[in-house]
N, C-alpha and C positions, 0 to 999 in steps of 0.2 A: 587656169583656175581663177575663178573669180575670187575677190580681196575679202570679200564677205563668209566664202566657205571654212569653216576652221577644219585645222589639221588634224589628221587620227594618227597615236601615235600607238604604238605597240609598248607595254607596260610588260616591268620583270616578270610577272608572274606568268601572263602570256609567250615569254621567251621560254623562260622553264617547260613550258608546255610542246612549244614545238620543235625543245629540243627530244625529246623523248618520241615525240614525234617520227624526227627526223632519223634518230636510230632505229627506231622499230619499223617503218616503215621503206625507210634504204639501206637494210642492215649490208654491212658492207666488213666489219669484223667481227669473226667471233669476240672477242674482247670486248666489243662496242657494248659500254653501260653508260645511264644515265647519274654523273655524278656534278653538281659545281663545284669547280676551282679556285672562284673569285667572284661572290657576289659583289664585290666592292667593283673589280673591273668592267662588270656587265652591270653595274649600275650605272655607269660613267659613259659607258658606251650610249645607255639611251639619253642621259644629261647633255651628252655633246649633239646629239642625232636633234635633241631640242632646242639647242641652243644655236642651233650650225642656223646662220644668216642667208645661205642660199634660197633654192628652190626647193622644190621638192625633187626632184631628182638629185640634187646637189644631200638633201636629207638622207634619200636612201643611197649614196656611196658612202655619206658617212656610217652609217646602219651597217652597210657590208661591210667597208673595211674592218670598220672596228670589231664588230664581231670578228670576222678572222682572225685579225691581231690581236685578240685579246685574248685569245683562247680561254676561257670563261669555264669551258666545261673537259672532260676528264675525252668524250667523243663527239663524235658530228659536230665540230663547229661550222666548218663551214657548208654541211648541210644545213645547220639551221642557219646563217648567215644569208645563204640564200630563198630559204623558205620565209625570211623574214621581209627580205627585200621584197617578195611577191607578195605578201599580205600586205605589207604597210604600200604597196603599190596602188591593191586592190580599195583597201579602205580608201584612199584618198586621189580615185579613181583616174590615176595616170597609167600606161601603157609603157610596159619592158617587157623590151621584142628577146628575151633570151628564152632559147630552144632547151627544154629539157634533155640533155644529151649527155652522154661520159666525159668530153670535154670540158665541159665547164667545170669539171672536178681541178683540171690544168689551168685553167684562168684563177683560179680560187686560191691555189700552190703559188701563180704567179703573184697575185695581189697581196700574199702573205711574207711574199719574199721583197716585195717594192720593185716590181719588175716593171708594172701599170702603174701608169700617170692617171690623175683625177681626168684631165681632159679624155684619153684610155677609157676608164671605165664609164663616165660619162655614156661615148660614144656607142661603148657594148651596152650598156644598160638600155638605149633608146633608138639603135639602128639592128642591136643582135651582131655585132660584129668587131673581131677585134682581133692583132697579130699574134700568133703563135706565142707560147710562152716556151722559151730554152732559157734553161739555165747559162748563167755564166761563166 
């Protein structure tokens, strides 16, 4: 990316959005409502995603992780974690080779658990590949 492009970044209100999103659209539990937890934690989440001195790929593992871990909302976090990763991918037109698949629901469980290294997810977010998640 050239030095000149600026960055798109994805704003709270837009998160709000694809989380509701993400429960209505991968409804995955009855239970699954659109509630926030901690607008203060998902505000922090995008403060850090902006302030993170990386790359942009180094940007959106901050974006995932922290969504996960922050668990922000009441369901689908890490559905929208990842939906957010593929939008802030999109706007700021870099390529993440992850396959829309059941699996990644188990990398997601991994990343919330600190199972994956930043070098880890790095490597998934931009070759689509990454080792099994077991528990310990």
């Amino acid at each position: 990316m050239s030095s000149s492009r600026r960055i798109r970044y994805l704003n709270y209100h837009y998160l709000l959005k694809l989380n509701k999103q993400a429960i209505n659209i991968f409804k995955i539990k009855k239970a699954d409502r659109f509630e926030i937890l901690s607008s203060i934690k998902l505000k922090n989440v995008l403060i850090n995603c902006k302030t993170n001195n990386g790359d942009l790929y180094d940007k959106a593992i901050c974006l995932l992780v922290g969504l996960v871990k922050a668990h922000c909302f009441s369901s689908g976090n890490r559905r929208t974690a990842l939906l957010a990763v593929f939008v802030f991918a999109k706007l700021n037109f870099i390529k993440i080779y992850i396959s829309n698949n059941p699996y990644n629901s188990r990398i997601l469980t991994g990343i919330r658990e600190n199972y994956y290294t930043y070098p880890e997810i790095r490597y998934w977010l931009k070759h689509g590949k990454i080792k099994e998640f077991r528990r310990k």
